[in-house]
C-alpha positions, 0 to 999 in steps of 0.5 A: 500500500506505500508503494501505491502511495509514492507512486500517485504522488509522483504522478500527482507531482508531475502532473502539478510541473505539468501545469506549472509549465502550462502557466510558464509558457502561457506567460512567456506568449504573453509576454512575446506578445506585448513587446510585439504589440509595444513594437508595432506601435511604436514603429506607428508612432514614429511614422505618423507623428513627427519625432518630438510629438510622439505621444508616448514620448511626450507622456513620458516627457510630462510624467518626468517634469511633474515628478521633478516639478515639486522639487524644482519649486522647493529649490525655487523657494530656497533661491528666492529667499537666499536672494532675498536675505542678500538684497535685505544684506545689500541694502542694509550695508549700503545704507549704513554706510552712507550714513556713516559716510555722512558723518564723516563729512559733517564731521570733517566740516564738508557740506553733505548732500540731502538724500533727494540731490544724491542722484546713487541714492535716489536712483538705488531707491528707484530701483528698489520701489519699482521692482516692489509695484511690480511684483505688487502689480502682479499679485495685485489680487492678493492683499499682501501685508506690508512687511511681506517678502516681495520674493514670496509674493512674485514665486506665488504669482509665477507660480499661480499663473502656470 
């Protein structure tokens, strides 16, 4: 009775490789199949579309700006407010010593210039005030808080109108 035993489960195990290999060899057609039909749209592609409006090409082009868009706007920010700290350092440092360098001069009995007859001075706050309505211009629908970074503010249009 053993002997019976073993010998129906070597053919029960047979028969199981057999349909392992029914399965096997099901997948690999399949398989076939796909990088022919892959294939033959991709030979369609190239010869109905031009080369830079394949659409498979161009999905694939779009779905790798959105993976790399979150990061580019995060560096974006950190541009921004490295730019911004420099230009708060720039004015600062400029400023300060046109002040001290009016003190010199008064203290060494010379005449100083009033802010509006200092064409540097007045064309350095020109600058400053028209780059300030300009990036209020374009984020004119918000209401932005006066002491707000005028970086921010620009980054979130740009942002906004794309």
């Amino acid at each position: 009775m053993g002997h019976r035993n073993l010998s129906s489960y070597h053919h029960l195990e047979k028969e199981q490789h057999q349909s392992v290999d029914g399965l096997l060899t099901l997948f690999k057609k399949a398989n076939h199949d796909l990088t022919t039909v892959h294939n033959k749209l991709e030979k369609e592609f190239q010869l109905v579309y031009p080369d830079n409006a394949n659409p498979m090409k161009l999905v694939s082009r779009i779905k790798k700006v959105q993976d790399e868009m979150c990061s580019l706007k995060e560096q974006c920010r950190e541009l921004l407010a490295a730019k911004q700290d420099l230009i708060d350092k720039a004015r600062a440092t400029l400023v300060g010593n046109r002040l001290l360098l009016q003190k010199l001069l008064l203290s060494a009995g010379v005449p100083v210039t009033s802010d509006s007859d200092d064409p540097s001075y007045a064309s350095f706050n020109q600058v400053i005030d028209e780059w300030t309505t300009q990036v209020r211009s374009r984020t004119e629908d918000e209401s932005p808080e006066s002491g707000e970074d005028i970086n921010q503010m620009l980054f979130s249009a740009i942002v906004h109108d794309n």
